[in-house]
N, CA, C and O of each residue as an XYZ file, in Angstrom:
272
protein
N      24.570      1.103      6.389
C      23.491      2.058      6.444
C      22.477      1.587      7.481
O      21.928      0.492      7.353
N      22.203      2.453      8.574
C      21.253      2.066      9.509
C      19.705      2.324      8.945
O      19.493      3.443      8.477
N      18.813      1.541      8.957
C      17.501      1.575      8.935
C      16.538      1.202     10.543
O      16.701      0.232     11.284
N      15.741      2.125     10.666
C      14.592      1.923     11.382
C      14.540      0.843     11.514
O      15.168      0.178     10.690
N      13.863      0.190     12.478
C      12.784     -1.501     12.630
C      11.512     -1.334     11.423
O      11.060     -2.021     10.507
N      11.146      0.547     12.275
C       9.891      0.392     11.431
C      10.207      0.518      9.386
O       9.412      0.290      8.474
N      11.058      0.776      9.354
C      11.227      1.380      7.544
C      10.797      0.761      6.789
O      11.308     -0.355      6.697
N       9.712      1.071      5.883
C       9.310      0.103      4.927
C      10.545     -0.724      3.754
O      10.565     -1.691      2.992
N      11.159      0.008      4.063
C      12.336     -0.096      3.171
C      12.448     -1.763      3.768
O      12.593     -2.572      2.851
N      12.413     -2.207      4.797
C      12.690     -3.659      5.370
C      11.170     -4.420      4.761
O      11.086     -5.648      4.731
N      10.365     -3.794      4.436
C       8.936     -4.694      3.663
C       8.858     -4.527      2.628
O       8.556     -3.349      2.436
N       9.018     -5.361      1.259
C       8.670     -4.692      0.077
C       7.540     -4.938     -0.288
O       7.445     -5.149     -1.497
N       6.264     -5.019      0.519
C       5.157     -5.319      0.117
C       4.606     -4.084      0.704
O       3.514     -3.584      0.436
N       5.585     -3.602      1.629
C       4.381     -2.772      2.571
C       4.819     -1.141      1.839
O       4.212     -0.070      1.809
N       6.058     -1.550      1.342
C       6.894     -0.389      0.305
C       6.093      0.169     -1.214
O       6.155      1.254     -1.792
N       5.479     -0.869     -1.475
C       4.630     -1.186     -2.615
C       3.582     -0.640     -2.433
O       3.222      0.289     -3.157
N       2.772     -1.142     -1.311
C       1.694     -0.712     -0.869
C       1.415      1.074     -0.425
O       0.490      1.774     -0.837
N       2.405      1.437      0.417
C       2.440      2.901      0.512
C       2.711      3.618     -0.424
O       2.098      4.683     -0.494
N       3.773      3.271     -1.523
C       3.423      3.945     -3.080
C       2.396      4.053     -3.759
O       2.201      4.901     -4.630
N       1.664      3.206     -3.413
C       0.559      3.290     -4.199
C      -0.705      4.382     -3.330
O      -1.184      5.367     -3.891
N      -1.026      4.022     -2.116
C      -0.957      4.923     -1.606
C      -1.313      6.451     -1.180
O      -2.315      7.166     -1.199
N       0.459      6.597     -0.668
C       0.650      8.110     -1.170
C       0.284      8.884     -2.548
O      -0.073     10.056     -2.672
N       0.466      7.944     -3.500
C       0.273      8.630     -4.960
C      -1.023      8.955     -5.184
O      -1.432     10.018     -5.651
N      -1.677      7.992     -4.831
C      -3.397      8.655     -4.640
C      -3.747      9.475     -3.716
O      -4.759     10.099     -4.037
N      -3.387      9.708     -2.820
C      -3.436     10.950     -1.654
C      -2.690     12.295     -2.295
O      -3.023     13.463     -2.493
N      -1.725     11.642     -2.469
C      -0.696     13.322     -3.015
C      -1.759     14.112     -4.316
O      -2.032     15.312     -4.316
N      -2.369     12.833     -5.643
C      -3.379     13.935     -6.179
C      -4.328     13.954     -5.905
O      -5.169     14.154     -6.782
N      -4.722     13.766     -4.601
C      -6.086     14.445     -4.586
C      -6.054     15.775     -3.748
O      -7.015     16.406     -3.308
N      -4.799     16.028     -3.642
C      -4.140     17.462     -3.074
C      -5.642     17.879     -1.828
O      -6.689     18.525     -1.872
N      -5.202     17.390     -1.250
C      -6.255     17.549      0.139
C      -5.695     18.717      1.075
O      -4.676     18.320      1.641
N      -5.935     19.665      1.327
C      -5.832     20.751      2.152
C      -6.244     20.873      3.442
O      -5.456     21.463      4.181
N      -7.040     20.564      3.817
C      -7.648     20.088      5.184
C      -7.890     18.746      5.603
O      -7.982     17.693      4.971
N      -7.991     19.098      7.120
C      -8.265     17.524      7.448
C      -9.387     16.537      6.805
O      -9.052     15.413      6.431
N     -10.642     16.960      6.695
C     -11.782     16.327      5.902
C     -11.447     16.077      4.780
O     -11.804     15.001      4.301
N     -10.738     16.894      4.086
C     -10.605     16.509      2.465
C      -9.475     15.320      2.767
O      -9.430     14.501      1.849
N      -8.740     15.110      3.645
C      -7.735     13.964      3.583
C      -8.413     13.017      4.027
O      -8.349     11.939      3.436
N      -9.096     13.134      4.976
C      -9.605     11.949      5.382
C     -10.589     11.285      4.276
O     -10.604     10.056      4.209
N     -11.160     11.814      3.672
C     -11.939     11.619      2.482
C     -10.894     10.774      1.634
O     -10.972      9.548      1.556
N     -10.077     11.397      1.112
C      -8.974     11.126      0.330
C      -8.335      9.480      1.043
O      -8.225      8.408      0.448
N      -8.162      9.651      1.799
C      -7.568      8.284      2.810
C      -8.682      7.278      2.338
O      -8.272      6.192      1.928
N     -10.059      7.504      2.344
C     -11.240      6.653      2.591
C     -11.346      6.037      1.003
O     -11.941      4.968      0.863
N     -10.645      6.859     -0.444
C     -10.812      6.962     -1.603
C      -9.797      5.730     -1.358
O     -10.165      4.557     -1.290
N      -8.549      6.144     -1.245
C      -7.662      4.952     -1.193
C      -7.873      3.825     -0.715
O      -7.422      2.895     -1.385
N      -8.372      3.585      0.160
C      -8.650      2.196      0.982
C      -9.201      1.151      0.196
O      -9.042     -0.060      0.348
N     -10.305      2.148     -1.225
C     -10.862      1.080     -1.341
C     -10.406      1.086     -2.947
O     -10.933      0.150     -3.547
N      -9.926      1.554     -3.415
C      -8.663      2.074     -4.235
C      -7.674      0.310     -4.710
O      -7.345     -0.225     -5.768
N      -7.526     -0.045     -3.176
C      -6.449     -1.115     -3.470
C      -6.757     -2.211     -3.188
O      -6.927     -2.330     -1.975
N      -6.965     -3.371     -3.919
C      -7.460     -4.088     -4.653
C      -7.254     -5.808     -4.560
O      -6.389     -6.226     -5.329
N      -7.727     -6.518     -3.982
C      -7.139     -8.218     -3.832
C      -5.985     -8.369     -5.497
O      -5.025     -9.133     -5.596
N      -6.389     -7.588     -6.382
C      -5.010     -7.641     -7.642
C      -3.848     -7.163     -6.952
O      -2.773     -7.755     -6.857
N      -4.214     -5.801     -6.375
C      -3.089     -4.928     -5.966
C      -2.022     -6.071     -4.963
O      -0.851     -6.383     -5.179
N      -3.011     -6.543     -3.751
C      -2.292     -7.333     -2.889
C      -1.472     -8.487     -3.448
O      -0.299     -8.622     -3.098
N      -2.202     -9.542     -4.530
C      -1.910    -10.202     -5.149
C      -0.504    -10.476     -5.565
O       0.345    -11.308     -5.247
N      -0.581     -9.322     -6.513
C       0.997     -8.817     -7.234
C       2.024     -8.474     -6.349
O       3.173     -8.875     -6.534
N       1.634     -7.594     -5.175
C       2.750     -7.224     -4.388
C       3.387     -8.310     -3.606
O       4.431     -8.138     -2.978
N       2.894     -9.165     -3.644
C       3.247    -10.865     -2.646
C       3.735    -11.794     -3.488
O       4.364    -12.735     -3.005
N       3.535    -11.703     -4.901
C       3.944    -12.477     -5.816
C       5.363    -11.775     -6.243
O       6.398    -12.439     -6.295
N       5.328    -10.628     -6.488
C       6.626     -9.624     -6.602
C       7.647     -9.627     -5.270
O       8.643     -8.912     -5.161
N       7.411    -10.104     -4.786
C       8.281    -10.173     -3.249
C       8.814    -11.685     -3.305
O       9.800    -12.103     -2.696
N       7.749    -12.629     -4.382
C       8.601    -14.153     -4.404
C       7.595    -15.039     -3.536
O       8.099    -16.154     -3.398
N       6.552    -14.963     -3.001
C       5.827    -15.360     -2.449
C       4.756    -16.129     -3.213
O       3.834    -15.460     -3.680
N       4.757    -17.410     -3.396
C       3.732    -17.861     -4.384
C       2.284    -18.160     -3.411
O       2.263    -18.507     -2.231
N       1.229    -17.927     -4.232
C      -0.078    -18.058     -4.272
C      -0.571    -19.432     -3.535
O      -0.022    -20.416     -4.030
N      -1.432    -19.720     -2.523
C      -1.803    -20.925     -2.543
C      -3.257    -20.786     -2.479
O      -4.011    -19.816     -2.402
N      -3.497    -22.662     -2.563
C      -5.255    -22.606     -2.212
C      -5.405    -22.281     -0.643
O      -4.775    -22.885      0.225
N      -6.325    -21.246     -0.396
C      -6.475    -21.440      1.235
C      -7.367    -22.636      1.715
O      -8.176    -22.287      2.575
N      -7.409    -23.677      1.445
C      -8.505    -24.747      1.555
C      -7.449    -25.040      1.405
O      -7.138    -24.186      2.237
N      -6.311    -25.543      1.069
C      -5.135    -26.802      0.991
C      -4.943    -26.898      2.353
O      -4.142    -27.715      2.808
């Protein structure tokens, strides 16, 4: 099966991340450009140092001190 370079399908963090996402964009059923962009601006802040957290730990990636 050929995949893109770009396909998230090759990131599962970035796969994670756009689910989450889209799902907040899709209900805030935005009809125009302003209401999406609004909607975009809801999400941004939407996702969360937890959100990132988990998705890097779920990929197998363990946690470090950034001071180590």
């Amino acid at each position: 099966m050929f995949l893109p370079s770009y396909s998230p399908d090759l990131n599962p963090i970035e796969e994670e991340a756009f689910s989450k996402i889209k799902n907040i964009v899709s209900k805030a059923g935005a009809r125009t450009r302003e209401a999406l962009n609004e909607a975009i601006s809801g999400v941004l802040s939407a996702v969360t140092l937890g959100d990132v957290a988990g998705w890097f730990s779920h990929c197998g990636y363990e946690p470090r001190d950034q001071y180590s």
